[in-house]
Every structure is written in structure tokens, then in C-alpha cells.
DRENDO-1510 file (C-alpha; in Angstrom, 1 decimal, always signed):
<recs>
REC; n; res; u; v; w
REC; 1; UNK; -15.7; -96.1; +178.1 .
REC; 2; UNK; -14.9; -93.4; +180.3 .
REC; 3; UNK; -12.1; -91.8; +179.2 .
REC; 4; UNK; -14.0; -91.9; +175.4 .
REC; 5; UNK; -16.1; -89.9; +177.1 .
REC; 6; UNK; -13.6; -87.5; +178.7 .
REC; 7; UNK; -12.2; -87.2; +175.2 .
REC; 8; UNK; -15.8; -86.5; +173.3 .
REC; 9; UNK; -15.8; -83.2; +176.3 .
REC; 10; UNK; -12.0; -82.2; +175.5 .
REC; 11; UNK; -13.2; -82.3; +171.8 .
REC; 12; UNK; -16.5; -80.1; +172.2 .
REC; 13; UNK; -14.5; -77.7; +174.3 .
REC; 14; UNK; -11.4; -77.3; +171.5 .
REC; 15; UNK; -13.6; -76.9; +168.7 .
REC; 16; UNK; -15.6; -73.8; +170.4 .
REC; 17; UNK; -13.0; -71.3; +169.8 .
REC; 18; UNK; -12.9; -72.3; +166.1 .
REC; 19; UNK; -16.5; -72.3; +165.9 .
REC; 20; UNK; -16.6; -68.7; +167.3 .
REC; 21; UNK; -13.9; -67.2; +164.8 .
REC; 22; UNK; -15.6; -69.0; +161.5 .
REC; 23; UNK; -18.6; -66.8; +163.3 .
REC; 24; UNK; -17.2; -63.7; +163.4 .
REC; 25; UNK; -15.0; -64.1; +160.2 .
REC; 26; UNK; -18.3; -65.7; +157.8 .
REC; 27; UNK; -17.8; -65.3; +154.1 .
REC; 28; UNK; -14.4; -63.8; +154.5 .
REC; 29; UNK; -15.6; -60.6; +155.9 .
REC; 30; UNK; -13.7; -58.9; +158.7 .
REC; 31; UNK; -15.6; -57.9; +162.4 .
REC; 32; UNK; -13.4; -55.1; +163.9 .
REC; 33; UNK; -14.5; -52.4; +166.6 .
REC; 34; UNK; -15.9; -49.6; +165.4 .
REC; 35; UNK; -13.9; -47.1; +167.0 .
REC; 36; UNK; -10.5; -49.0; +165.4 .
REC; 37; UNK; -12.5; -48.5; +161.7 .
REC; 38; UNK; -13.3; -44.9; +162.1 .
REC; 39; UNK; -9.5; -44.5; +163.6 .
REC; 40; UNK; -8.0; -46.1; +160.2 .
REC; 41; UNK; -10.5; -44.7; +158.3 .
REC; 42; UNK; -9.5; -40.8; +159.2 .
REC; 43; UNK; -5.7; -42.5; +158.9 .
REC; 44; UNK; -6.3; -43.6; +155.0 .
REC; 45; UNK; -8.6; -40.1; +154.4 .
REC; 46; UNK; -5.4; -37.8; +155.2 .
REC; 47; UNK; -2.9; -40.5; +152.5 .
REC; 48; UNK; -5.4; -40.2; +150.0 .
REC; 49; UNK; -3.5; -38.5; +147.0 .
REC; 50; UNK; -5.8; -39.4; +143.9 .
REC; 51; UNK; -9.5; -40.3; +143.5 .
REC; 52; UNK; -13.1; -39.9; +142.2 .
REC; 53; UNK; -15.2; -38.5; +143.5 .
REC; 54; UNK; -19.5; -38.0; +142.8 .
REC; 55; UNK; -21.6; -35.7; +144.9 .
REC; 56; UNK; -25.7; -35.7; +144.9 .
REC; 57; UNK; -27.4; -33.2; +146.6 .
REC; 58; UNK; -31.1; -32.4; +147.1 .
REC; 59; UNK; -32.2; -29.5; +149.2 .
REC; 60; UNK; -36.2; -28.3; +150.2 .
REC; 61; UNK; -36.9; -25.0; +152.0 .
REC; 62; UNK; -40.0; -23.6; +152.8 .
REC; 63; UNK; -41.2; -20.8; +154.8 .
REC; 64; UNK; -44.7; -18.9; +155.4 .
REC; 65; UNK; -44.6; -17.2; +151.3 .
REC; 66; UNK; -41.4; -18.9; +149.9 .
REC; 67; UNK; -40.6; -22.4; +149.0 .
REC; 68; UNK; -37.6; -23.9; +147.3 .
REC; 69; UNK; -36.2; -27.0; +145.6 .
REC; 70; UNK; -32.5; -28.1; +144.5 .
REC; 71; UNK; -30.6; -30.8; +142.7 .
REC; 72; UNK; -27.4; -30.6; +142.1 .
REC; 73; UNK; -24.6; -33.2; +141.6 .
REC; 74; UNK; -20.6; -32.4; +141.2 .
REC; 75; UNK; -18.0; -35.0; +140.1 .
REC; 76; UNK; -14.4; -34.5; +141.4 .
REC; 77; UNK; -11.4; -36.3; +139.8 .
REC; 78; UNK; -8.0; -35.4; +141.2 .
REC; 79; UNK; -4.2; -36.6; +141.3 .
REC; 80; UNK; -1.8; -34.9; +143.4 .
REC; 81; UNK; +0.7; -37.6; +143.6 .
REC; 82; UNK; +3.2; -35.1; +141.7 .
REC; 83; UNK; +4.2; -32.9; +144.9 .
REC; 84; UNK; +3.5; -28.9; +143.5 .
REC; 85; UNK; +1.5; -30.4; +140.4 .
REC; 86; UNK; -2.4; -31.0; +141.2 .
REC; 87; UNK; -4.4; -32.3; +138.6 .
REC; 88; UNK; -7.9; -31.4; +138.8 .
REC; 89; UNK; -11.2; -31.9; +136.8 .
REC; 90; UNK; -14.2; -30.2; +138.3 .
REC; 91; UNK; -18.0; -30.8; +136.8 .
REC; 92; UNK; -20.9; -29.2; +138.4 .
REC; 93; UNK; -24.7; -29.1; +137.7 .
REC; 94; UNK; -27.7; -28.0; +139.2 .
REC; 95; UNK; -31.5; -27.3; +138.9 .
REC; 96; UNK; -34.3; -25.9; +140.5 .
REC; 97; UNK; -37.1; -23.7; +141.2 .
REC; 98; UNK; -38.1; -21.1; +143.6 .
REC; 99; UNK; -41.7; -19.7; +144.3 .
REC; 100; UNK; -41.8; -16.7; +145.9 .
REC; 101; UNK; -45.3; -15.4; +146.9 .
REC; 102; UNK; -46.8; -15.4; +143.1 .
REC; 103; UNK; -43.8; -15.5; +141.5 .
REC; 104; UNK; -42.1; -18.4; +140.3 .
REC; 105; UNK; -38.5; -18.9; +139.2 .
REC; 106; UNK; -36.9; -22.3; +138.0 .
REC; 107; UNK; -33.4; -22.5; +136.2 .
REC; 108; UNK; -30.0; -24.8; +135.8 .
REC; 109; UNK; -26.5; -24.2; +135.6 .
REC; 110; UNK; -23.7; -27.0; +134.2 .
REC; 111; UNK; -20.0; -25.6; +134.5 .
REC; 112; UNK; -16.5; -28.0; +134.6 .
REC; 113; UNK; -13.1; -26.6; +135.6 .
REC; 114; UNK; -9.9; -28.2; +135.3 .
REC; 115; UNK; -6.4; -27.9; +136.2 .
REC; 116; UNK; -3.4; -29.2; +135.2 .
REC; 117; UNK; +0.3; -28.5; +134.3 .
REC; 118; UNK; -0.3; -25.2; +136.6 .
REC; 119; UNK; -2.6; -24.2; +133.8 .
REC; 120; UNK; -6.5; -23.5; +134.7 .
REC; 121; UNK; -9.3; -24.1; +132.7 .
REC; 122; UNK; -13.5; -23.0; +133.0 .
REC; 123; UNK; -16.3; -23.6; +130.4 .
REC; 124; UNK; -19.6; -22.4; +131.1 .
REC; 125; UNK; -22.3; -25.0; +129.4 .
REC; 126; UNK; -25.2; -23.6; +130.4 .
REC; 127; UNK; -27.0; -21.6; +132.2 .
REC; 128; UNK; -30.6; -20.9; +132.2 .
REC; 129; UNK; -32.9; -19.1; +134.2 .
REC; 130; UNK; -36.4; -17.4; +134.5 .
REC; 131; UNK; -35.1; -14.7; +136.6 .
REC; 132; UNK; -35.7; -11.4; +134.5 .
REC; 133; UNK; -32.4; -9.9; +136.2 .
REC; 134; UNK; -30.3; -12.5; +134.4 .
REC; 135; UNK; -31.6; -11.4; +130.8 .
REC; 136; UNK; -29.7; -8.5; +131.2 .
REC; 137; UNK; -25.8; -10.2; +131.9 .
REC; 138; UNK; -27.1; -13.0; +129.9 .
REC; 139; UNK; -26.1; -12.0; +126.7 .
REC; 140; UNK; -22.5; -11.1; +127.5 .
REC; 141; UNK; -22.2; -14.6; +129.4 .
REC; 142; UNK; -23.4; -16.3; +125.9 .
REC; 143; UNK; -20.4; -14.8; +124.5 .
REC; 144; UNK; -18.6; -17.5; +126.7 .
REC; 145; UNK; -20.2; -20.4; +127.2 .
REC; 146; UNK; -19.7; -23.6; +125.2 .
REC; 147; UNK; -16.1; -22.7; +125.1 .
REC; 148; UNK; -12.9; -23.7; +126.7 .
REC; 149; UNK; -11.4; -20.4; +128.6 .
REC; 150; UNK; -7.8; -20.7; +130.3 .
REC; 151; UNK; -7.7; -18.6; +133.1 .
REC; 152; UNK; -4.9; -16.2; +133.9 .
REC; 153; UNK; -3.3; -17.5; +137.4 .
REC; 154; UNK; -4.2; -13.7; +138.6 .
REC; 155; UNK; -7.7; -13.9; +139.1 .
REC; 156; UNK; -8.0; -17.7; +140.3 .
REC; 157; UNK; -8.4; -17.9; +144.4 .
REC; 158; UNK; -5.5; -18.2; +146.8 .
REC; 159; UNK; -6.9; -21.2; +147.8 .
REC; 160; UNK; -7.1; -22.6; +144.5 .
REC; 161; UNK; -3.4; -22.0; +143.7 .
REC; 162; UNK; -1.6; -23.4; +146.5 .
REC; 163; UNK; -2.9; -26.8; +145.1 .
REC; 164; UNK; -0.3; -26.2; +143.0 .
REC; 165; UNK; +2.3; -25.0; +145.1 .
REC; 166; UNK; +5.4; -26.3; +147.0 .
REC; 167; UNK; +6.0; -23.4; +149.1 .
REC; 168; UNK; +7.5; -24.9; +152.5 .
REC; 169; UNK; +5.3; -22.9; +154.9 .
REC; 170; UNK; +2.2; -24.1; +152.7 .
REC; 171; UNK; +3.1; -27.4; +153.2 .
REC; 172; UNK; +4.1; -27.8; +156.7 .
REC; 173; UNK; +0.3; -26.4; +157.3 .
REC; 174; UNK; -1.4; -29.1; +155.3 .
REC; 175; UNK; +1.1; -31.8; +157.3 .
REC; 176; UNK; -0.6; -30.1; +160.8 .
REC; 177; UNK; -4.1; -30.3; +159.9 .
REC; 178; UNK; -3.4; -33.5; +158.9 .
REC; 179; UNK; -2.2; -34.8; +162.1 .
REC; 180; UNK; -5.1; -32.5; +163.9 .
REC; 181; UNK; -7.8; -34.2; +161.6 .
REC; 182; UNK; -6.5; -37.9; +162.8 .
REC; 183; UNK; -5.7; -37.0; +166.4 .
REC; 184; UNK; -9.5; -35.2; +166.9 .
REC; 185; UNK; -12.4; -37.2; +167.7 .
REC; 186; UNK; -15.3; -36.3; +165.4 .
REC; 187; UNK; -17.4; -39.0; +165.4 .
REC; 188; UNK; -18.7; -42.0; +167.3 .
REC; 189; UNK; -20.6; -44.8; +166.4 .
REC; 190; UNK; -24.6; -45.3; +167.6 .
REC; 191; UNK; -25.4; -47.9; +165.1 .
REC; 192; UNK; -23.9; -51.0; +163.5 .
REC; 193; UNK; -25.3; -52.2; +160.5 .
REC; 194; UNK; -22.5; -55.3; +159.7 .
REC; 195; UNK; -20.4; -55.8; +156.5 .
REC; 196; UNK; -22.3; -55.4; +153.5 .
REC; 197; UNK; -21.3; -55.1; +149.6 .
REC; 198; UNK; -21.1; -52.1; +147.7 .
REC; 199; UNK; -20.0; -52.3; +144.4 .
REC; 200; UNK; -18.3; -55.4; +144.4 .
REC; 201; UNK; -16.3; -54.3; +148.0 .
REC; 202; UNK; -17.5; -55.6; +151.3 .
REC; 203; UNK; -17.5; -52.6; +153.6 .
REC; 204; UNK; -18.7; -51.6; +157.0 .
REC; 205; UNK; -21.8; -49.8; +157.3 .
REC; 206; UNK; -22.2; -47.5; +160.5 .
REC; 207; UNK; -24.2; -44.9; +161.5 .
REC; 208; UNK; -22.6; -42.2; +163.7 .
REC; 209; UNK; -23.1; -39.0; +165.5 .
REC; 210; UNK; -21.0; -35.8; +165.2 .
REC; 211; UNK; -18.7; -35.4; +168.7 .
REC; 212; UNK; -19.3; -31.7; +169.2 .
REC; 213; UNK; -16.2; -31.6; +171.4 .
REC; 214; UNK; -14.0; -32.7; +169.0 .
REC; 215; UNK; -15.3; -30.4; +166.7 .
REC; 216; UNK; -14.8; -27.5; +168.7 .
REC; 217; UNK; -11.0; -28.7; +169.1 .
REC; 218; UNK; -11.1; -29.1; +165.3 .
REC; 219; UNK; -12.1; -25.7; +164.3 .
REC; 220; UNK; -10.1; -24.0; +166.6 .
REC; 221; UNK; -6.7; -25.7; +166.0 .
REC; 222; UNK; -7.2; -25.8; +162.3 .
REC; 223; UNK; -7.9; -21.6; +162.3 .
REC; 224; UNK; -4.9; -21.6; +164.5 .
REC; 225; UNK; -2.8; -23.7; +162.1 .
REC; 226; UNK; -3.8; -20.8; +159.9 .
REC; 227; UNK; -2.8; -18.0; +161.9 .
REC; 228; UNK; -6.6; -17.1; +162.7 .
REC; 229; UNK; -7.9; -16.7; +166.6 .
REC; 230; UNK; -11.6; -17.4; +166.9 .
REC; 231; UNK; -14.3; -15.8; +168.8 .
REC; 232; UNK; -16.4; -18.5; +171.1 .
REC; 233; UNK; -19.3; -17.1; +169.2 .
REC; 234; UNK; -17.7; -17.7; +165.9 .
REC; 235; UNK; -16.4; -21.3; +167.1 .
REC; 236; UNK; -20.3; -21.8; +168.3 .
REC; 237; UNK; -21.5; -20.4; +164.8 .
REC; 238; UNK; -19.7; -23.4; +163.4 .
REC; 239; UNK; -19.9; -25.9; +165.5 .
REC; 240; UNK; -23.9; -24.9; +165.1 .
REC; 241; UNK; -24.7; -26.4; +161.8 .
REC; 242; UNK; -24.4; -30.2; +163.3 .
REC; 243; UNK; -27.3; -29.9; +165.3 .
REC; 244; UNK; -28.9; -30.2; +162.3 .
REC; 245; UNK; -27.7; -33.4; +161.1 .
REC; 246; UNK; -30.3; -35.8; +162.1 .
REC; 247; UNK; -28.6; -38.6; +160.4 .
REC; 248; UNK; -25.2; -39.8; +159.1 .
REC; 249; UNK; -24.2; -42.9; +157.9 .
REC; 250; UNK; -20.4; -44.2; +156.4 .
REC; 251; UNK; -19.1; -47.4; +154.7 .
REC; 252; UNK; -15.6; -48.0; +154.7 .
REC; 253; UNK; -13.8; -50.5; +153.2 .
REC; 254; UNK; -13.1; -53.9; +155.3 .
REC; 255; UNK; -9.6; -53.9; +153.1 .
REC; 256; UNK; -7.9; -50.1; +152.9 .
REC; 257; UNK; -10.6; -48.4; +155.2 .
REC; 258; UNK; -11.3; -46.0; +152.6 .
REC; 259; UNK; -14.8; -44.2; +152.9 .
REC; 260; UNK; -16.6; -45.2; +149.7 .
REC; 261; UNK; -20.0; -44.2; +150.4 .
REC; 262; UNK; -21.0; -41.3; +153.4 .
REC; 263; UNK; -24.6; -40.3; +153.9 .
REC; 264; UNK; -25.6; -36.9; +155.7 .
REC; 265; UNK; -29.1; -35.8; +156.2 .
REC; 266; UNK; -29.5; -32.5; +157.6 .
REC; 267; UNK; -33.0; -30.7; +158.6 .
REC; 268; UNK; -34.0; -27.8; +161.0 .
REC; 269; UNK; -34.5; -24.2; +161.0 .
REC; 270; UNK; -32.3; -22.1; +159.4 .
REC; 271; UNK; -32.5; -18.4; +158.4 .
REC; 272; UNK; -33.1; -16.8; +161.8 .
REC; 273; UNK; -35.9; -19.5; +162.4 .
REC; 274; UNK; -38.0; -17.9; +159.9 .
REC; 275; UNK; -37.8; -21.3; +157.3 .
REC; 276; UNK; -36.9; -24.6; +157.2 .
REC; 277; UNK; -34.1; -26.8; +155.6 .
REC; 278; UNK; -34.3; -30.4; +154.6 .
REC; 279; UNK; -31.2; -31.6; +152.6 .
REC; 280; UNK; -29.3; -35.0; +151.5 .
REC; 281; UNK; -25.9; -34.9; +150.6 .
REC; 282; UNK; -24.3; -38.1; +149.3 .
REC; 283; UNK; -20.8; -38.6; +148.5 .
REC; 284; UNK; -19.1; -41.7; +147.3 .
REC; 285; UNK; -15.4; -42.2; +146.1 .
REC; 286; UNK; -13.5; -45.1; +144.2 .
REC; 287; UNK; -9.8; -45.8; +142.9 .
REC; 288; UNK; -8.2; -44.0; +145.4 .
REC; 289; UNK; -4.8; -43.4; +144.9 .
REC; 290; UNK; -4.6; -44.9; +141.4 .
REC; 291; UNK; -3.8; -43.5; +138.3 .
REC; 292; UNK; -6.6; -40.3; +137.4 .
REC; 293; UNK; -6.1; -39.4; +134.0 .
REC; 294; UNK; -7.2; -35.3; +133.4 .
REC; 295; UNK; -5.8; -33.9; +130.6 .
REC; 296; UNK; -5.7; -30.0; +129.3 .
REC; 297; UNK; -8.8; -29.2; +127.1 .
REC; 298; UNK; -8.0; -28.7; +123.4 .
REC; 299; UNK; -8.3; -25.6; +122.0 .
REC; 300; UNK; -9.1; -23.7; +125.1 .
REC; 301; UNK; -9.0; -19.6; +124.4 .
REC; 302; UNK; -6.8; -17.4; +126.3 .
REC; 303; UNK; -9.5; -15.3; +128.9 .
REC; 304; UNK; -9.2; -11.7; +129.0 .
REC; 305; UNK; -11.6; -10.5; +131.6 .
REC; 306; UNK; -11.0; -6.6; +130.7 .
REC; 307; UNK; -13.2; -7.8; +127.8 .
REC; 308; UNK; -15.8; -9.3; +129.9 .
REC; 309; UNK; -16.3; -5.8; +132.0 .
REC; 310; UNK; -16.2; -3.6; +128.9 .
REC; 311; UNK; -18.9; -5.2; +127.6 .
REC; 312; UNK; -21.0; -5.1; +131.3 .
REC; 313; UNK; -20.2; -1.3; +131.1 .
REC; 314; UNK; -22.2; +1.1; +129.8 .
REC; 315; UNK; -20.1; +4.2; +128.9 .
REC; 316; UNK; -22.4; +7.1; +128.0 .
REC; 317; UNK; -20.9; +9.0; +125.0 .
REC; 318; UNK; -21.0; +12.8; +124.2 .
REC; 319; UNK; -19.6; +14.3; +121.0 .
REC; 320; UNK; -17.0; +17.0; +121.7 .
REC; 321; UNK; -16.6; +20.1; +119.0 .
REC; 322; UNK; -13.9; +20.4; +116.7 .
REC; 323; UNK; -12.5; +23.1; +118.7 .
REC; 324; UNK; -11.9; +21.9; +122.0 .
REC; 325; UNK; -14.3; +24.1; +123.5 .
REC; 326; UNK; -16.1; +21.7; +125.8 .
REC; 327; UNK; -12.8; +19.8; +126.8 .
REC; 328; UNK; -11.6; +23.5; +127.7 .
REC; 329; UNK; -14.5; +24.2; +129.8 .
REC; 330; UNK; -14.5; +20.8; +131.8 .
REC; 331; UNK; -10.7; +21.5; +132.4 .
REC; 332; UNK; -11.6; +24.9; +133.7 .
REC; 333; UNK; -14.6; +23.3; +136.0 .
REC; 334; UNK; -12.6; +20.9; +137.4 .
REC; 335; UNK; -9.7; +22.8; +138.9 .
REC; 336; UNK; -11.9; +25.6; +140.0 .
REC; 337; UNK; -12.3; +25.5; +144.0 .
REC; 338; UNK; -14.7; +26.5; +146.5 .
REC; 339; UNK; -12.1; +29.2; +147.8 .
REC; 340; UNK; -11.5; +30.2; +143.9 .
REC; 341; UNK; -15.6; +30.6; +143.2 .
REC; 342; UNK; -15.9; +33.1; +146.3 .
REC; 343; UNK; -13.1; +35.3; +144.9 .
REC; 344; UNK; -14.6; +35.5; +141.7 .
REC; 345; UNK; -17.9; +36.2; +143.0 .
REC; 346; UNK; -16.3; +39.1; +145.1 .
</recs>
């Protein structure tokens, strides 16, 4: 009877380890440290190569006279998987309103830009607003909205274009912010809400605080990646808009530790004190590095934007005689000089 007994202890004392992993590993899910999540996560962040992207956005302001409200969402969809080929489709909207004093001002804005085959894209659908100063351009932007433009490489930002460019030197700096972005601390966990689901994918769900150390480090190796020295003052200025996050919050996926959802409230002072901000941004991602389909719009016009500033221009016209007289006289006028009007006048 005693050594039953002996044996009923061994058992209870076997089993305890097993009990404690089905505990920590219930319903399948994964229960890793937080700082090993956010580590992989920044890892998978820098190999993402194609994705989805959606972007809400809702902003309040308000000072002593002035008050505003925003909404605005944007939708990216991208493939770079082709090195020197990025595909991007761009769609942006916003609305909003404005009082200033007795004046009020409300309006919206829908644009989408897209480019692909080193070809760029831009169609204006709307854009609407009680501002009396836009009735003036307003017209001549009518001429192109609702339409397909392809835009000449020339006028599209540096920064735009070396998406689409294999240039060694442009390349080796992406690889360096890269390895800068996963070796820099940004952010640390201060609370853990466990695994939950989020559109059918069990992810963790944190809530974290900005390291303003790291970001200091950031900001300063990533403007000397790009051949830029900072000020302290202009690092500060940066480093400066995080003390007005006053909450973020990330879930990233138990399997790939992709972010698909990230949370950032922001509110403070801003404008030299003189108003307040209140903003949510949210941003959530899916099918990372699968196949994004963007293809050229059809029928898209060739832009000329000489057209666009003749038509902003107002030229005023003056009829000229016959004769030439008047094109003689302003000839005369304009080569005569200060020294040549004294001797005449002698």
C-alpha cells in the first residue's frame, strides 16, 4: 500500500509540467515574451515586399475662435517583389469642416495614384470645397478630374522615383535603415492584453510606449544613412511629437509576426500652445507578401502641365499698330540707361 502511494505522488508530480504547458499553449495559441514579439515583428516589417494596406484617420482641433474636424482614410496596395519595378496603387479621401470665428468652411477631396511598369498615374475625383479662394483654380482643376492622367517621370518626387530604381547606392541605403530600424529599440511593452482573434488570425495584442532613446538613435542614424547631420534641436523637434501619444496599441500575428492591426492615439498642444490636437490613426495590413494585382489604368491621357499653367495665367493683351510703332518705342525704352537719360537731358 505504500509504495501505491509513493507512485500516486510520482504521478501528480509528472503530470504538472504537462498541465502547465496545455496552460500556456490553450486553444493552440502561442505565449511568447513580449520583447521576442516586438523583436520578430520589426524583423518580418523590414522583409515585407507586398501588402494592403487601409488607413483611418480622425483629427479635432480647437482653440479660443477656431475649431476643426477631419476624416480621412487611404488604402495602399503595393508589390515590390520585382527588384527596380514597384507597383503601387494609392487611394485617398478626406472630409471636413473648419469654423473660423463666424465663418464656416466644410469640403472633401478623393484622389488615387498608381504606378506601375515605371509608368505613373493620378486622377483627381473630386474635390469640393466652401472656400471662396478655391472657386477661382476650381474651374481649371475640373478640366482634370474624373480622368486618368499619366504623369511625365519629370515632375514626380525624387522620392517617389527611386521606388523604381535599382541604382546601387540607393539600395545599399534602404539595406542600412533596414538593419538600423531592427537593431533600434523603439518600443516597449506596458500592457499585455493575451492572444486574441482578428479576422480569423489569432494575434497578440499589446499596448506599448514609444522608447525616446531609441528614437533619438533612429533619427539620427537614419539622416546620417542619408548624408544629413542633425541639429540637437532638430533631433528634439522630432523626437517631440511622441509626447503626444497618449496611447498605442499593436497586434501581431502569433504565426509570421506581421503587424495586422496598430492603434495610435495622439492629443496635446500643438501650434505654439495656442490649440489643441486630438487624433486616431488606425492602420491594418493583410496578405503580406502575396500576390497584389495593380494594373495600368486604361485610357489614361498623356499630362502636359504647360497646359495647366497657361490656363492659371492671366496674360494681359494689348493691340500693337500695324506699323510697329509701339514695338519700336518699347525697344527704344528698354535699352535706354540711367547714364544714357542724363546725357540726353544735358
Amino acid at each position: 500500500m505504500m509504495m501505491k502511494g509513493n507512485i500516486s505522488k510520482v504521478s501528480k508530480m509528472a503530470w504538472a509540467p504537462v498541465l502547465a504547458i496545455l496552460l500556456l499553449t490553450a486553444c493552440g495559441q502561442k505565449m511568447e515574451a513580449p520583447e521576442t514579439v516586438l523583436q520578430k515583428a520589426k524583423e518580418a516589417i523590414v522583409e515585407i515586399e507586398s501588402g494592403d494596406v487601409k488607413v483611418g484617420a480622425t483629427l479635432e482641433g480647437s482653440s479660443d475662435q477656431d475649431n476643426l474636424g477631419l476624416t480621412a482614410a487611404l488604402n495602399l496596395k503595393f508589390d515590390k517583389r520585382v527588384e527596380g519595378d514597384q507597383s503601387l496603387a494609392v487611394s485617398f479621401e478626406a472630409s471636413g469642416s473648419m469654423k473660423n470665428e463666424d465663418q464656416l468652411m466644410d469640403g472633401e477631396v478623393s484622389a488615387e495614384f498608381i504606378t506601375v511598369d515605371k509608368e505613373y498615374y493620378l486622377r483627381l475625383n473630386e474635390l469640393d470645397s466652401s472656400d471662396p479662394n478655391l472657386d477661382q483654380i476650381k474651374p481649371f482643376l475640373d478640366l482634370y478630374s474624373d480622368r486618368w492622367l499619366r504623369i511625365d517621370e519629370a515632375i514626380i518626387p525624387e522620392n517617389i522615383r527611386e521606388l523604381n530604381t535599382d541604382d546601387a547606392e540607393v539600395q545599399a541605403k534602404k539595406e542600412q535603415l533596414k538593419a538600423l530600424f531592427v537593431e533600434t529599440k523603439l518600443f516597449e511593452v506596458s500592457k499585455e492584453f493575451g492572444v486574441e482573434s482578428l479576422g480569423g488570425e489569432d494575434v497578440y495584442h499589446y499596448g506599448v510606449t514609444p522608447d525616446l532613446d531609441g528614437f533619438r538613435s533612429y533619427v539620427m542614424g537614419a539622416a546620417r544613412i542619408d548624408g544629413v547631420e542633425l541639429t540637437n534641436q532638430e533631433i528634439e523637434e522630432a523626437v517631440e511629437v511622441l509626447s503626444h501619444l497618449k496611447n498605442v496599441e499593436l497586434y501581431v500575428d502569433t504565426d509570421d509576426y506581421f503587424i495586422r492591426k496598430a492603434v495610435f492615439e495622439f492629443s496635446g498642444a500643438a501650434v505654439d500652445q495656442q490649440a489643441t490636437l486630438d487624433a486616431i490613426l488606425v492602420v491594418e495590413g493583410q496578405d503580406f507578401n502575396e500576390a497584389i494585382e495593380i494594373e495600368a489604368p486604361a485610357g489614361a491621357e498623356d499630362f502636359n502641365p504647360i497646359e495647366l499653367l497657361m490656363a492659371f495665367s492671366e496674360v494681359p493683351t494689348m493691340e500693337v499698330p500695324a506699323d510697329g510703332s509701339m514695338v519700336d518705342e518699347m525697344i527704344v525704352t528698354e535699352e535706354k540707361s540711367p547714364e544714357s537719360e542724363e546725357k540726353e537731358n544735358q
